[in-house]
C-alpha positions as CSV (number, residue, x, y, z in Angstrom):
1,X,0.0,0.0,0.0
2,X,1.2,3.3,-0.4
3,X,1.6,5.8,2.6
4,X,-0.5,9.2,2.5
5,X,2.7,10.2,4.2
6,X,5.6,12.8,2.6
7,X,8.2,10.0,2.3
8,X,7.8,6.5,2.2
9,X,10.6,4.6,2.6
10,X,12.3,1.3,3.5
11,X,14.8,0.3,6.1
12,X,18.3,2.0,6.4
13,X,17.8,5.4,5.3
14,X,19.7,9.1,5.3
15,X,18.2,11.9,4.2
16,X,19.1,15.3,2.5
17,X,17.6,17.7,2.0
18,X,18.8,21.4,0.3
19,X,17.5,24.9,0.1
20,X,17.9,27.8,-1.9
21,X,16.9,31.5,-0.3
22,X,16.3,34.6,-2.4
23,X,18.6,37.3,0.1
24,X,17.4,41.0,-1.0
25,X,20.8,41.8,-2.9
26,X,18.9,38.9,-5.5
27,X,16.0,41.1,-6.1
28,X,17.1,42.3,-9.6
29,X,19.7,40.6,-10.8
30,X,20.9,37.1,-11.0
31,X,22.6,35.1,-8.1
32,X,23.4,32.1,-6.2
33,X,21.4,32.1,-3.1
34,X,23.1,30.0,0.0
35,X,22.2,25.8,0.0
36,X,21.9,24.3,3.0
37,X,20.5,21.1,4.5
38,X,17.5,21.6,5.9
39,X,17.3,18.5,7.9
40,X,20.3,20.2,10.5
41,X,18.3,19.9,14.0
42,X,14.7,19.2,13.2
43,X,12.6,16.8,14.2
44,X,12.6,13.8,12.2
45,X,9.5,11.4,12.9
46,X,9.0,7.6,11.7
47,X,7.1,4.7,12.2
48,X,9.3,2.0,13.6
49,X,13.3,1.7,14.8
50,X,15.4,-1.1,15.4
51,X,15.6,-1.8,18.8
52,X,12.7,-0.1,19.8
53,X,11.8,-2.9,22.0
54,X,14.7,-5.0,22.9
55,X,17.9,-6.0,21.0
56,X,16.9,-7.6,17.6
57,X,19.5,-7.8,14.3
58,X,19.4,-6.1,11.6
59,X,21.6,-7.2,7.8
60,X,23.0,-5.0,5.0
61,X,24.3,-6.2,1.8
62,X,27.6,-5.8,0.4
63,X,28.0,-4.8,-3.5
64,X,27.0,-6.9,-5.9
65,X,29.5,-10.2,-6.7
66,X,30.5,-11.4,-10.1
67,X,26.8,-12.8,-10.5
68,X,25.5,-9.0,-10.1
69,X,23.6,-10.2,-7.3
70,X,24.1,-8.9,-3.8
71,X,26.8,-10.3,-1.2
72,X,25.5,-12.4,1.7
73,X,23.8,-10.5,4.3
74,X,26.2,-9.1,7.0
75,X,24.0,-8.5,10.5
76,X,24.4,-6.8,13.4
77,X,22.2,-5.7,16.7
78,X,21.1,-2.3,17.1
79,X,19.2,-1.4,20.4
80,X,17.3,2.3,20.5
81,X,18.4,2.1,23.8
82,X,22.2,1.8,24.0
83,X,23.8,4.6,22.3
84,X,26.4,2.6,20.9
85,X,23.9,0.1,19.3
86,X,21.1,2.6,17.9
87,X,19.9,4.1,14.7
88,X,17.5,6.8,15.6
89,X,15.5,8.5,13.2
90,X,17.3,11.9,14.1
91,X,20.4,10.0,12.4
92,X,19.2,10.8,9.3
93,X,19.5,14.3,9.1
94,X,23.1,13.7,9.5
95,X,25.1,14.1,6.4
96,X,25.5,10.6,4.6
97,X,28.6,11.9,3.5
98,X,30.4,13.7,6.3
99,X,28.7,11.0,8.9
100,X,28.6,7.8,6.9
101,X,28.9,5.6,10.0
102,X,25.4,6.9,11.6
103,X,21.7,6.4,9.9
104,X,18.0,5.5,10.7
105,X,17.1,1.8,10.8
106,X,13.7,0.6,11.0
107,X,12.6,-2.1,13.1
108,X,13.2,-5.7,11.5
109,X,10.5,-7.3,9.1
110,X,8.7,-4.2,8.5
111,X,7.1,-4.1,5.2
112,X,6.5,0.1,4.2
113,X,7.0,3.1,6.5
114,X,6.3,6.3,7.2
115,X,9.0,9.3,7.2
116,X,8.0,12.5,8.2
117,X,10.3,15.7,8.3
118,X,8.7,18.9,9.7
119,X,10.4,22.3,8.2
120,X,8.8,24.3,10.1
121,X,8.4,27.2,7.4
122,X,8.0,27.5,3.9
123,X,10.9,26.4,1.3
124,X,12.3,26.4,-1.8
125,X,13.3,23.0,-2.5
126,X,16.2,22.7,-5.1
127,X,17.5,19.7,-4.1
128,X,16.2,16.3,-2.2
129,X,18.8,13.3,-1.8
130,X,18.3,9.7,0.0
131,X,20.8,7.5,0.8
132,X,20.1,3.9,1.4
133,X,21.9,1.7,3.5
134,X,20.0,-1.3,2.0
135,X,18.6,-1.8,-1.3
136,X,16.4,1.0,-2.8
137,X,12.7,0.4,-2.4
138,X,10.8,-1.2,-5.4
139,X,8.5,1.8,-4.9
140,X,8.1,4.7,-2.6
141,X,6.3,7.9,-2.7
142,X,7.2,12.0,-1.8
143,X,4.6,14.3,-0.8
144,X,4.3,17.6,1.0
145,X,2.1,19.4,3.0
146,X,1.7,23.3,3.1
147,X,-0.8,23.3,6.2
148,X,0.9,21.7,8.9
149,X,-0.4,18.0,7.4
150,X,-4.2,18.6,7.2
151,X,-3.7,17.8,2.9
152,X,-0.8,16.4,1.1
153,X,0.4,16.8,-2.4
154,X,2.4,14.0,-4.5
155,X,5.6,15.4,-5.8
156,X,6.7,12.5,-7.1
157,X,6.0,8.4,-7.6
158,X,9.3,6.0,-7.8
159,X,8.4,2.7,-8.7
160,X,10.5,-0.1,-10.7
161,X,7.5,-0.4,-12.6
162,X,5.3,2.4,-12.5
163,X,2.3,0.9,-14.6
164,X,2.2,-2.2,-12.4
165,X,2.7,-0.5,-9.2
166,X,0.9,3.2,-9.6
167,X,-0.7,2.6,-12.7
168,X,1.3,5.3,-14.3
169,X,3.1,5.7,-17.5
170,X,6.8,6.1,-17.1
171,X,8.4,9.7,-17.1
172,X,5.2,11.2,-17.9
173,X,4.8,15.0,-16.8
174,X,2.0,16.1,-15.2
175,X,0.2,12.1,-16.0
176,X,-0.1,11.2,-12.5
177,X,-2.5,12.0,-9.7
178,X,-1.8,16.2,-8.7
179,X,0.4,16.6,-11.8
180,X,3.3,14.0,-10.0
181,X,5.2,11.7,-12.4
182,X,6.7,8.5,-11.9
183,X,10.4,7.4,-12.8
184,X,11.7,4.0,-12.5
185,X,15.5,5.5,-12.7
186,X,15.6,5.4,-8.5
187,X,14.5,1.9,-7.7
188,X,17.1,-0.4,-8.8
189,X,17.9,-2.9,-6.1
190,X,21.9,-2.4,-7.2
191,X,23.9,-0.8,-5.5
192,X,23.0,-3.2,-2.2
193,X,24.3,0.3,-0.6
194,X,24.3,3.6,-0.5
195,X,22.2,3.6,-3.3
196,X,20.9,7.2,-4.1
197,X,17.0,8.3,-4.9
198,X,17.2,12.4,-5.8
């Protein structure tokens, strides 16, 4: 099913996300306004973590062998409790690329989930960038919400198939439901990791 949510995503994820502000000096003439990531110190909600009730394990996947299929499972235990052992959900506004050792893990077996990210004001997105520490989702959803999440609006479907899965034709503008397309170019299971979806 897919989540009425603004991300939906799978297991061992990062996320990015940039801005670009118009500063007065930009009024009339061309410029580069700042980029930042607007993820630094807010309040990243989800569904499940690992650990959340006890010790339980957790695997990743290596890069693909010779076969192009993806290494054995390597597993580990993660506990929300012990600081040493967990993958909060606030991990994910780390940078993926400055903090590569520290990410959000849902809870084992868990099927779809629900990530949320309050910005707290309006912004001009130029940029939005997940990292997977697993394989990328077969399909996932981005929405956003303008009134504090009384209504959401698709942005964008990603699917490996998108006729199967959202009944959408691939890459078409402006064809799916609020003028979202879908694009299959994200939701390759390869790389096993730190896979991106932009």
């Amino acid at each position: 099913t897919v989540s009425k949510q603004p991300f939906f995503l799978y297991p061992g994820v990062s996320v990015e996300v940039f801005r670009a502000g118009v500063a007065p000096r930009c009024e009339s003439r061309a410029c580069n306004p700042r980029m930042g990531n607007l993820a630094l110190g807010r309040r990243v909600l989800t569904q499940s973590v690992c650990g959340n009730n006890g010790t339980e394990l957790y695997c990743s996947y290596s890069d693909p062998n010779g076969n192009l299929a993806c290494g054995a499972p390597k597993c580990s235990k993660c506990n929300a409790a012990l600081p040493l052992l967990s993958h909060l959900a606030g991990a994910m506004s780390d940078s993926s690329f400055r903090h590569p050792n520290t990410w959000w893990q849902s809870a084992e077996s868990v099927e779809s989930e629900m990530v949320q990210l309050d910005l707290e004001t309006e912004f001009y997105f130029t940029h939005l960038i997940l990292v997977f520490r697993s394989p990328r989702p077969a399909a996932m959803t981005l929405e956003r919400s303008q009134d504090f999440g009384q209504t959401w609006k698709m942005l964008q479907y990603y699917a490996s198939n998108c006729s199967a899965t959202f009944g959408l034709e691939e890459g078409t503008a402006g064809g799916g439901r609020d003028g979202a397309s879908c694009t299959s170019k994200y939701s390759g299971a390869y790389p096993c990791s730190r896979g991106e979806v932009r």
